[in-house]
N, C-alpha and C positions, 0 to 999 in steps of 0.2 A: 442320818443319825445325829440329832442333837446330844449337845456336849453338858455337862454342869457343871459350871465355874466355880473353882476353888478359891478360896484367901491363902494369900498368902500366908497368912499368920495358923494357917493349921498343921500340923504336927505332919512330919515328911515316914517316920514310923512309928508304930503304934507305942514302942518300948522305947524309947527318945523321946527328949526334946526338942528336937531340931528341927524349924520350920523351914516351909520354901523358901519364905525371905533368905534366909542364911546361907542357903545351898545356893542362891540364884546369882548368877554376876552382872553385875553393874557394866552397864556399857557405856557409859558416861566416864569411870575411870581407867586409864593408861593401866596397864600389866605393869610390875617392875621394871620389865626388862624394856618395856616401849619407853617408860618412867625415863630410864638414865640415857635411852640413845637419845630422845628429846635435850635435856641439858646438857650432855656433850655435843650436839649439833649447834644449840645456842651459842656456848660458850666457845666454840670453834668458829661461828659465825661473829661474835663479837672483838676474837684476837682476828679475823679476817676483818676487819672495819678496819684497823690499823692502818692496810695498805693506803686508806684516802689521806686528803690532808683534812683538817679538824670540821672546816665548812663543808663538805663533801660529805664527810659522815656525818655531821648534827643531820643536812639533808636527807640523807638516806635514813635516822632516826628515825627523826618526825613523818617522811614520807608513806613509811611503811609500819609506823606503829610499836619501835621495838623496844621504846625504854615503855610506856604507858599504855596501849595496847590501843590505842587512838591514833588512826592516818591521818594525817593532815594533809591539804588540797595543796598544790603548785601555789596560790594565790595566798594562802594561810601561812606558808613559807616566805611566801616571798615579804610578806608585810613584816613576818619577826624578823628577816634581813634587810628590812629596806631594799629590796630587790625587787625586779618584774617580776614575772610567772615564766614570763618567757628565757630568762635570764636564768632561773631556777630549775625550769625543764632541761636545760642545755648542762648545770652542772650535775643534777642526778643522772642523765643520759653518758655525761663522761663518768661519774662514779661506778652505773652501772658498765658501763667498757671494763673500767678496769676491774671489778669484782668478776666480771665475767672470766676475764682473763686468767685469774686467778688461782677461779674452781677447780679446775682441775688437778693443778699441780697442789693445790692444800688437801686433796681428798675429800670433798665434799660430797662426789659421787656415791659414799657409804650410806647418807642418809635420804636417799630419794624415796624411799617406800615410807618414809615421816611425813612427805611433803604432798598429802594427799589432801 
């Protein structure tokens, strides 16, 4: 059975205005509710940076993209610190110890079905 495609843009009932567009949802934006667990995960994730000392977390920043949405490589770090890579792997490796250590006990386990 062949189908015939509709526009969006045509009237969803006859006595309305209301198109499909209007009725349809956008999968591209968060629901409210996914909306605010997102920024409280952030902002719970950014008072947990705290626990490093200042170089630790610039690291873990840049590493993973969290002030500008851009990762930067071990090497790309290491050159804004005048540091190896290898030297640089060794301090996000301890950073990440200690975040790990953390997780638990800050409740981070609330937002795992975000972290998809």
């Amino acid at each position: 059975m062949s189908r015939i495609p509709q526009s969006l843009q045509q009237t969803v009932w006859a006595d309305q205005d209301t198109t499909f567009q209007e009725i349809t949802a956008d999968s591209e934006v968060d629901t409210p509710d996914i909306s605010v667990e997102r920024e409280l995960m952030r902002r719970h994730i950014r008072n947990l940076l705290n626990v490093l000392n200042s170089k630790e977390r610039q690291i873990i920043r840049l590493r993973f993209g969290i002030e500008d949405g851009k990762e930067k490589t071990l090497l790309e770090i290491g050159n804004m610190f005048g540091l190896s890579k290898e030297r640089v792997r060794q301090l996000e490796s301890r950073a990440l110890y200690k975040l790990k250590r953390c997780c638990n006990s800050q409740g981070l386990g609330a937002y795992t079905n975000l972290l998809i």
